[in-house]
C-alpha positions in Angstrom: 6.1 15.5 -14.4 6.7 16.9 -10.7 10.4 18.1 -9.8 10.7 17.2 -6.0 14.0 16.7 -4.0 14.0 13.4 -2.1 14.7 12.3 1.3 18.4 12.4 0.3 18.6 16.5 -1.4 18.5 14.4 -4.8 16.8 17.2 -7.1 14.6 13.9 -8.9 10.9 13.5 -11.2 8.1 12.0 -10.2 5.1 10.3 -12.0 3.0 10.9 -8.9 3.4 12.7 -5.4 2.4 12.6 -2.2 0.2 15.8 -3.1 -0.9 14.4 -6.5 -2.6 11.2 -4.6 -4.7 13.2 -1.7 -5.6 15.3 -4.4 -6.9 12.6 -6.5 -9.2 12.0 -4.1 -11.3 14.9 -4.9 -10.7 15.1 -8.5 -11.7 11.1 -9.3 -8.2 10.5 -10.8 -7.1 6.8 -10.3 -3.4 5.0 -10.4 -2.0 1.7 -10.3 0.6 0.2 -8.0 2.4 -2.9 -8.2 5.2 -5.0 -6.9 9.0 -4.4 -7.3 12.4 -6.1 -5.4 14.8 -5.7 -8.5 15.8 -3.1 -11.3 14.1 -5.1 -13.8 10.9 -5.4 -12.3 10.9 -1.5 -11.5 11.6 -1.0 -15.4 9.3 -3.4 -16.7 6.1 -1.6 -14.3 7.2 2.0 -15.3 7.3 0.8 -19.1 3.8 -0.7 -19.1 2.8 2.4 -17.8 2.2 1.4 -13.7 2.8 5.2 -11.4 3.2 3.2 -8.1 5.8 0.5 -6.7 6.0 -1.4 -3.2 9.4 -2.6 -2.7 10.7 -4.0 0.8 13.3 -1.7 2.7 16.0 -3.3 1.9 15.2 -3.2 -1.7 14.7 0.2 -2.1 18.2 0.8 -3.6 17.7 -2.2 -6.0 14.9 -0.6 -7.2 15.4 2.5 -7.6 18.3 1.2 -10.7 15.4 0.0 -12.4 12.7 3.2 -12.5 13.9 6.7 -11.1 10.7 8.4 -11.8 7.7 6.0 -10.3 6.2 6.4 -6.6 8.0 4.1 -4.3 6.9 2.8 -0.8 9.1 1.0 1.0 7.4 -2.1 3.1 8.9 -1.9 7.1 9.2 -5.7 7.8 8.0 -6.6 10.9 11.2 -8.6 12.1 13.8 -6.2 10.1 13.2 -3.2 12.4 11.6 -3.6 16.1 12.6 -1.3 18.3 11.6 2.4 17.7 15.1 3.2 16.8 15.1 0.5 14.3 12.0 1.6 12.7 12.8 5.0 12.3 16.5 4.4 11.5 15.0 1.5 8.9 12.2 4.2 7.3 15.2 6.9 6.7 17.5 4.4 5.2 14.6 3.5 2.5 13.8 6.8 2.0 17.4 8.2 1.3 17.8 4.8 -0.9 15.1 6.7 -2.8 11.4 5.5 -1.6 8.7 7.8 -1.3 6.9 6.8 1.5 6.8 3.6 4.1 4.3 1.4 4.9 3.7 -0.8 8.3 1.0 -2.7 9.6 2.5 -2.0 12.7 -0.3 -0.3 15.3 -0.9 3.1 15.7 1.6 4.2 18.1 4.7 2.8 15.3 2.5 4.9 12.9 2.3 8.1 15.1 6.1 7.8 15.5 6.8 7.9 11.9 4.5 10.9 11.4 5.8 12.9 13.6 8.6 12.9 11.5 7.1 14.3 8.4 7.5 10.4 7.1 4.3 10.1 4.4 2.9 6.8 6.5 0.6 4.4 4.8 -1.1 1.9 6.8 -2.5 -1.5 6.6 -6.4 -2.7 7.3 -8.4 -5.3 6.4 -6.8 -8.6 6.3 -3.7 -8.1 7.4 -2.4 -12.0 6.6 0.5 -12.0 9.4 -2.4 -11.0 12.1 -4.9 -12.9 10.8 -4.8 -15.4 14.1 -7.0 -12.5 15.2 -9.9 -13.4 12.8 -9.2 -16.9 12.3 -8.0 -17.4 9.0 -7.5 -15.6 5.8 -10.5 -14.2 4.9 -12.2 -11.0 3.9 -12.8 -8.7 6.9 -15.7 -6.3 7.1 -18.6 -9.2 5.5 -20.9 -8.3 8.8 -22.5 -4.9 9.9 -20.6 -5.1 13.1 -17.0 -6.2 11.1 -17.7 -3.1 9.1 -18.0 -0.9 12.0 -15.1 -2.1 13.5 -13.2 -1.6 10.2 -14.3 1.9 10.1 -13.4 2.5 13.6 -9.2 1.2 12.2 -10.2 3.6 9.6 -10.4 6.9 11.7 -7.7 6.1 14.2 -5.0 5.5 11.6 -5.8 8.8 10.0 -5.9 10.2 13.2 -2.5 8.9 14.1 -0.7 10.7 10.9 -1.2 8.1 8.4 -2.0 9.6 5.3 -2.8 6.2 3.3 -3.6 3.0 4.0 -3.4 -0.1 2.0 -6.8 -2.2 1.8 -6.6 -5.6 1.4 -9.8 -8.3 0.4 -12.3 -5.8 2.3 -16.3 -6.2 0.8 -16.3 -4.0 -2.0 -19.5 -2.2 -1.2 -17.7 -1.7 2.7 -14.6 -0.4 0.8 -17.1 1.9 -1.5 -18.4 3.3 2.1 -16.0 3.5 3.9 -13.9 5.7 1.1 -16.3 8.4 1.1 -16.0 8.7 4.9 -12.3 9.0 4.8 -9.7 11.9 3.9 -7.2 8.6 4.0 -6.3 7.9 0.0 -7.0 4.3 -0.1 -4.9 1.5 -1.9 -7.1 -1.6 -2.7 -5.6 -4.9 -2.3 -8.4 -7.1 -3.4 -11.1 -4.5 -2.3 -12.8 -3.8 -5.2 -12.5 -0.4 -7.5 -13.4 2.2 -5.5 -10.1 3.4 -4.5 -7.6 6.1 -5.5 -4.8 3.9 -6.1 -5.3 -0.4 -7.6 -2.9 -2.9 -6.0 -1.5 -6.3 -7.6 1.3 -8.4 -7.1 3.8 -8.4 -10.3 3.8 -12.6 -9.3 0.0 -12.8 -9.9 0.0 -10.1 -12.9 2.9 -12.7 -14.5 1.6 -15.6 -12.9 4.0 -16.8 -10.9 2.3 -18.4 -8.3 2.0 -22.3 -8.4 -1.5 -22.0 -6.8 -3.8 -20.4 -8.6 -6.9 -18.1 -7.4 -9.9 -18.4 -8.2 -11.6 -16.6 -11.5 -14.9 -14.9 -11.0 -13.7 -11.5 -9.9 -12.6 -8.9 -13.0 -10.4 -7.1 -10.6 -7.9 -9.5 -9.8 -6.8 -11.5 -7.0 -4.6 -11.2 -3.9 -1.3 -13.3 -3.5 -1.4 -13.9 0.0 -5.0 -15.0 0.2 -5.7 -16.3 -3.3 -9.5 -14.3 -2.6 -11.1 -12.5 -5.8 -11.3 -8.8 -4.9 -15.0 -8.4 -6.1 -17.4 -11.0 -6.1 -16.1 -13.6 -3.5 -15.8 -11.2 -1.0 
């Protein structure tokens, strides 16, 4: 298991590194990633075997008492952090708590920012459900040739502004299988079928928490947010 020091000079293991995931790209090798806000949700995914954990910001501590070996990115709330000082100040606080990386679906100038500081940055394309005024409702993006183009466009300027991940939520599996082997961006799919270097699901849809539930024909699983199947409904 890797020896790293973390953001706060903690000498520390990891199941998986930043360097171990854009490797993985080339080498076919696959992980999973779910949800975590509490100790016990951090131990349960690192005992059933899970690498990968997204925990919001101010959770990161919380988490970090349940699992101190698994991959943890720390989710930048849009209304926790808006000025660029509160961003940055928010993403070193999580890090130093013990996350990994950060993620934002913030645009590309929030994402350039935290680059610049050597911050591991994933992004967030696809449906992003708090912008999805922009496309009408919740819905898979990327279904047309010119939605797919456009999505490929998000693709190549959030690598281009530092990012070196980006999460993919309920994109057309077949874009998603594209669009992957245009990319040097390690892709995290949220409802986007299998071709991915790293698998997404909530721990509340794994456990079935949710009151509502999604529908069944997809074998990959479903997406909280949107209820969509990640393979054959979209």
């Amino acid at each position: 298991m890797p020896r790293i020091y973390d953001w706060a000079a903690r000498e520390a293991e990891r199941t998986v590194t930043v360097a171990d995931l854009c490797a993985a790209r080339d080498s076919g090798k696959r992980y999973t990633q779910v949800t975590a806000e509490t100790a016990d949700e951090a131990a349960a995914a690192e005992k059933a075997g899970v690498q990968m954990l997204v925990a919001r910001a101010r959770n990161v501590e919380a988490v970090r008492k349940g699992s101190k070996r698994l991959f943890v990115t720390a989710a930048l709330g849009f209304a926790d952090a808006v000025t660029r000082d509160d961003i940055l100040r928010t993403a070193l606080k999580a890090l130093t708590d013990g996350a990994d990386a950060v993620i934002t679906a913030r645009g590309m100038a929030t994402v350039s920012m935290l680059a610049a500081e050597d911050i591991p940055v994933v992004g967030h394309l696809g449906l992003v459900p708090r912008k999805s005024t922009w496309v009408g409702k919740l819905r898979a993006f990327g279904k047309n040739a010119d939605e797919a183009l456009t999505l490929f466009h998000r693709f190549r300027r959030l690598e281009e502004a530092g990012a070196f991940a980006v999460e993919c939520e309920v994109i057309p599996a077949r874009v998603m299988a594209e669009i992957r082997r245009r990319t040097g961006l390690v892709t995290v799919s949220l409802g986007s079928g299998p071709d991915a270097d790293v698998i997404f699901l909530f721990t509340e849809d794994i456990c079935g928490g949710e009151g509502r539930r999604p529908r069944q024909p997809g074998p990959m699983g479903t997406c909280k947010r949107c209820k969509s199947v990640s393979r054959k409904s979209v």
